[in-house]
N, C-alpha and C positions, 0 to 999 in steps of 0.2 A: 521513623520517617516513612510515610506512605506516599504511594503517586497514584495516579489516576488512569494512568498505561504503563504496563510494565509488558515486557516483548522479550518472549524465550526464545533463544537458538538451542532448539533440543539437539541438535546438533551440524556440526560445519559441514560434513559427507552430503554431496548429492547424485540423484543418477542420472541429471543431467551437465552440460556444459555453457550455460546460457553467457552470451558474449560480451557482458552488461555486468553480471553477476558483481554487487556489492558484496556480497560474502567470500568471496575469493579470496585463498589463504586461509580459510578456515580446515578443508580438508586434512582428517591426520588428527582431531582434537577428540575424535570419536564424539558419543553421546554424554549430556549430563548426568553427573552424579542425581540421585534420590532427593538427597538430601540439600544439593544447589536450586533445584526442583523447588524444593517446600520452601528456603529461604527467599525465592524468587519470587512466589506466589504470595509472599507475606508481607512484602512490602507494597500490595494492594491497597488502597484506599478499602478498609469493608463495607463499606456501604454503596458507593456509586464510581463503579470503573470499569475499566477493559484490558484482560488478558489478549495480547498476540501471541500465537505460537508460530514458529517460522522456524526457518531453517539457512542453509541446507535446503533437505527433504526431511521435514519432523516425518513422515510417515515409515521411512527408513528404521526407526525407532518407535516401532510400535506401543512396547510392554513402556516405555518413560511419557510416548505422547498419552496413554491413556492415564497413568498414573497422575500424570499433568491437568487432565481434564477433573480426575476423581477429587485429589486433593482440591482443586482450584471449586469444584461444587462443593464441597465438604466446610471449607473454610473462607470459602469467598463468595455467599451466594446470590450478594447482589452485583457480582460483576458479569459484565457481557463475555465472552470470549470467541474470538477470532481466531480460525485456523488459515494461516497461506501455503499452500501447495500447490505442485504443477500435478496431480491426480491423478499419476500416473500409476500410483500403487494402491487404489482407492477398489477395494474390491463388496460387497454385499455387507459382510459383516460390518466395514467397517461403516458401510453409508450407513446402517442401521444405529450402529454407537452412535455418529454424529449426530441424527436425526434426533435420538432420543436423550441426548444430550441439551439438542438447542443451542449446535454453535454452528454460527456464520462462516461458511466456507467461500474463501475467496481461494481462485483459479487462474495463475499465470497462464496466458496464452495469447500472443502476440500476430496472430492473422493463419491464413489460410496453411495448408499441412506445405506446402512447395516454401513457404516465408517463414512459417515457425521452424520447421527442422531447420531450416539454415542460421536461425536466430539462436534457439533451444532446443529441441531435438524431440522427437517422440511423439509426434502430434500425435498419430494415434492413438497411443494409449492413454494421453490426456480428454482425448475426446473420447475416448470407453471410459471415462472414469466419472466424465459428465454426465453419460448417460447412464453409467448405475445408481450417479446420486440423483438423476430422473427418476430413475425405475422405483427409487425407494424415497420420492417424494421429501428431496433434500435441494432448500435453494442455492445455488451459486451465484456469487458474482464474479465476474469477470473481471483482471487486469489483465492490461496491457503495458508496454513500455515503447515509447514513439523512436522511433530508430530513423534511419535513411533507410531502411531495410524494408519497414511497414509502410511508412507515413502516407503512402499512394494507394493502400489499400487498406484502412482502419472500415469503408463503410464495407469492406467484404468480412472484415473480422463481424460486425454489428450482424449483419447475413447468418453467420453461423450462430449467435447467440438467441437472436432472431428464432430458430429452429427449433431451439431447443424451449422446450414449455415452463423446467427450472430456473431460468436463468435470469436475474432479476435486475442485473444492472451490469454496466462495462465502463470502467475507469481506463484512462489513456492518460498514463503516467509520463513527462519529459524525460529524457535522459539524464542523469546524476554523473558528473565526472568523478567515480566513486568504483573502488575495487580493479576490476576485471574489464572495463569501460575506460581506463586509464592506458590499454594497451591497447583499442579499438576507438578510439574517439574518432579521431579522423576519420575514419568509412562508416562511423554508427549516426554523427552529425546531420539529423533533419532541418528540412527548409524549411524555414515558417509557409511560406507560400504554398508546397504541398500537403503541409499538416493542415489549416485551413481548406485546402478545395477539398480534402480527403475525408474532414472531421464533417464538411458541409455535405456529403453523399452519405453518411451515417447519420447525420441528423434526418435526411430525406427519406428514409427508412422508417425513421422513427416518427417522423409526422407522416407519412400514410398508412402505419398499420398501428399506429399505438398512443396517439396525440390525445386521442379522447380518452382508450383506456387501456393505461402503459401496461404491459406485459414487461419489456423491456427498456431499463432508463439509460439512457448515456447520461453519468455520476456524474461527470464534470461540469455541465450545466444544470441538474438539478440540485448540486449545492451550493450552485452559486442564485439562483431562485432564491434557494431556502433560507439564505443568507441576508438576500434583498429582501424578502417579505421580513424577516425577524426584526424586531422593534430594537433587539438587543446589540449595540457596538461593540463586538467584538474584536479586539486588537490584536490578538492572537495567531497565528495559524495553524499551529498544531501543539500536540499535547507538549512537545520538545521544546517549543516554542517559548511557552509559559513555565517551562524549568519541570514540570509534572512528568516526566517519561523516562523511563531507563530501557534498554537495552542489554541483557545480560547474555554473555558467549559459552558455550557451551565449557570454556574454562570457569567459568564464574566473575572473568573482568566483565566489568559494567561500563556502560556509554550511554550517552543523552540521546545520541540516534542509532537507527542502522548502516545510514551513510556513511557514518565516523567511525567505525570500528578501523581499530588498528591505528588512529589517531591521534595524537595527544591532546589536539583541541578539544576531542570528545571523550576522553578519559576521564572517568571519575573515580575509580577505585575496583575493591574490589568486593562481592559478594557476602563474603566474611564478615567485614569491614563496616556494613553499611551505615552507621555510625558515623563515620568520617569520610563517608565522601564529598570530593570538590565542589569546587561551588559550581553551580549549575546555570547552562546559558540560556539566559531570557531574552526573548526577542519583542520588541511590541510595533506594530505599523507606526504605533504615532512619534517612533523613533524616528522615523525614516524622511528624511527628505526629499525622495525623489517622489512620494509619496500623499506629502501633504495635502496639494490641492486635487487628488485625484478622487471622480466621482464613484471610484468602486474601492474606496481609502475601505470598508471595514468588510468590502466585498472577498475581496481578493485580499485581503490582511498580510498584502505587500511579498505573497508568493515562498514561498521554502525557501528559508534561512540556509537549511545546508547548502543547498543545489545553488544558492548565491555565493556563499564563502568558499566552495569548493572552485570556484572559480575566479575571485574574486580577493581573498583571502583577507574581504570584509566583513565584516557579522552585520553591519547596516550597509550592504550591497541588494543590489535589487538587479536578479537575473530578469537579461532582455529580451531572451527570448520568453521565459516565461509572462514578462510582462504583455507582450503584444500579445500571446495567445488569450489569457483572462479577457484583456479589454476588448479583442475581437469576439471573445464567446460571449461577453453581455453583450457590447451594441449587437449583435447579428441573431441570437440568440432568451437572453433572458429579459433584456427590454422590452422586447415586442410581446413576450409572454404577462411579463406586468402590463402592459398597456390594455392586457384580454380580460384582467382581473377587474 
């Protein structure tokens, strides 16, 4: 059985404390075996897929994250691979491996050093770890995750990305009532109202220094563009979506997301096993009723499944916050960009 994303937690240990953290409760499981490693990377699609390596802090585990990469080239060469890190342990060599590697490095970092220490901790070092992977001509993209923490200042996080000459894109993730955000909701809860005037001074950035020619994307509207211009109806939202994705924990239990760890809804077995694992949840927009007559039905392909049942503890629920934030990022946003085309 092959999928098309498969997403390692080389392991649960990190060295930071992020207030949000999906992974929480992982601590304590140390790093993957070798051997969970190779099993993990074999249930690649070989020909057209995407390795995530996450964590934790995969960099914590240097000698398995690279054995990770080596085998995953060796035996997987036509998959893409994705590394998530807060780049706090990101020193020369290793920007050099990644570089020559050719894997996409994406960069937790949720606003300025006063907002992200209070969020995750360590800005600093996160932001030396950007600029080694500058110095050694390695792209980053940036997440973020929209809290009550940030949401009044997302266009001062775009500022800092802005600066940096690698930095290719900044995704601004909703919050997931998921892990470690189960204990902080109540004070992490942003307002649509300030995520909007906030997202709209980061977009103002982006159309005076980069509208003609982007240095820096804010992802959120450019794939919803790339979705409107696509001829193709995708019903989909994500690999998890369409039953294509595993999550596997540095034990070797496997889950359809990273949201769902530690869930049973998102239980499928374990590693060993993979032969029988459960059956797997497919989500498609054109399930969706709330959904139907909506003019961004294959735009917004009815928003993250998890981030609606984790609240809803329906698999054809439709989160409302996310829904307003989509349909205000096309009308305000991706319409008036088609109407240039």
């Amino acid at each position: 059985m092959y999928y098309k994303q498969v997403i390692i937690l080389i392991t649960g240990n990190c060295n930071l404390e992020c207030k949000y953290c999906y992974a929480d409760g992982l601590k304590g499981n140390g790093s993957m075996s070798i051997e969970n490693i190779k099993k993990a990377i074999e249930l690649l699609d070989p020909y057209d897929s995407v390795l995530q390596i996450s964590g934790g802090e995969p960099l914590l585990c240097p000698e398995e994250f690279i054995f990770t990469i080596k085998y995953a080239k060796e035996t997987r060469p036509g998959s893409s691979i994705k590394l998530q890190t807060n780049a706090t342990m990101i020193n020369d060599k290793m920007a050099v491996f990644l570089k020559d590697n050719d894997i996409n490095v994406n960069v937790s970092l949720d606003g300025i050093s006063a907002i992200n220490d209070e969020i995750r901790g360590n800005t600093k070092k996160t932001l030396n770890g950007i600029r080694i992977l500058e110095e050694n001509g390695v792209p980053v993209n940036i997440t973020a995750v929209i809290t009550s923490k940030n949401s009044d200042y997302l266009d001062k996080l775009m500022g800092i990305a802005i600066l940096f000459q690698n930095v290719k894109s900044v995704s601004f993730d909703l919050l997931r009532k998921s892990g470690r955000a189960n204990k902080n909701l109540d004070d992490l809860k942003a307002d649509i109202d300030n995520i909007k005037k906030s997202i709209g001074k980061a977009y103002g950035l982006f159309n005076k220094f980069f509208l003609k020619e982007p240095k820096t994307i804010i992802n959120d509207i450019m794939v919803l563009l790339s979705r409107s211009i696509s001829k193709q109806k995708n019903p989909y939202y994500c690999y998890a979506a369409m039953g294509e994705s595993v999550t596997i924990k540095p034990t070797g239990e496997v889950f359809s997301c990273p949201s769902l760890m530690n869930l049973k809804e998102g239980f499928l077995g374990d590693i060993n096993d993979s032969c029988n694992f459960n059956k797997r949840i497919i989500r498609s927009v054109d399930n969706l009723k709330e959904c139907r007559s909506c003019k961004i039905k294959y735009v917004c392909r009815g928003g993250c499944p998890v981030r609606a049942y984790l609240e809803s503890e329906n698999w054809l629920a439709v989160n409302k916050l996310e829904c307003s934030y989509k349909m205000w990022l096309f009308n305000e946003f991706v319409e008036p960009l088609l109407h240039q085309k």
